[in-house]
C-alpha positions in Angstrom: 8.4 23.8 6.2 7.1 25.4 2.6 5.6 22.7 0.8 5.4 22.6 -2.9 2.2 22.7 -4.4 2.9 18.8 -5.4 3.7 17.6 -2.2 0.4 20.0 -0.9 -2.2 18.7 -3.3 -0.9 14.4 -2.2 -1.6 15.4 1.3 -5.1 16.8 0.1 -6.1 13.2 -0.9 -4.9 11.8 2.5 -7.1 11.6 5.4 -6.0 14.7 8.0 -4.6 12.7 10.6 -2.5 10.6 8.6 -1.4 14.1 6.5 -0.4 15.3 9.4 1.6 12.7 10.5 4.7 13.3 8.6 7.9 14.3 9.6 10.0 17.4 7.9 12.2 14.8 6.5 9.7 12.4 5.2 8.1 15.3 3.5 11.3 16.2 1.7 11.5 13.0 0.5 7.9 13.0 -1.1 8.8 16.6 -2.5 12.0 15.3 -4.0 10.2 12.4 -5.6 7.1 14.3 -7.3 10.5 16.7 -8.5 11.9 14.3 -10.2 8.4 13.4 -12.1 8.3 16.6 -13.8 10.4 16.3 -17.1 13.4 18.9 -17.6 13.7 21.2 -20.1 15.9 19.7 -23.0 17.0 21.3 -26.5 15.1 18.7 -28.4 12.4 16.9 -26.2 11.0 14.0 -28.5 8.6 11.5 -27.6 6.3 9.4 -29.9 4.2 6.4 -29.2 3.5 3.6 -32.0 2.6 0.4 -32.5 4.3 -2.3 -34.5 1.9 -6.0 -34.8 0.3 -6.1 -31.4 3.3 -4.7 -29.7 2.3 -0.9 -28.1 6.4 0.8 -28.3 7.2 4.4 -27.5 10.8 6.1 -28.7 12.4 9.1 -26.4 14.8 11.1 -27.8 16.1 14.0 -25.4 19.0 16.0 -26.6 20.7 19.2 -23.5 23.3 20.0 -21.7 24.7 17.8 -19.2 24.1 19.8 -15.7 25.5 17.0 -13.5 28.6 17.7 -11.3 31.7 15.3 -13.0 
């Protein structure tokens, strides 16, 4: 199985016999979840980070097309 350089560099930081103890399936499933930490490209990507009393607040505004199936 090709593994992404993600899934490649978390099995790095295992010990080897544990990293080789997963199944094509289980690393699928690791691949797919680092894939959905990586943001998408968006139009307008805006993120800001402020503070408001003692209260730490941050504000997302993403603006794309929808690429979801209906």
């Amino acid at each position: 199985m090709s593994r992404s350089s993600a899934v490649a560099r978390f099995l790095d930081r295992l010990p080897t016999d544990l990293a080789g103890s997963f199944s094509d399936a289980q690393l699928a499933a690791i691949d797919l979840h680092f894939g959905m930490r990586y943001r998408a490209r968006h139009l307008i990507d805006w993120r800001h980070r402020f503070g408001i009393a003692r209260f730490r607040l941050y504000a997302v505004l993403l603006i794309g097309r929808d690429r979801n199936p209906a």
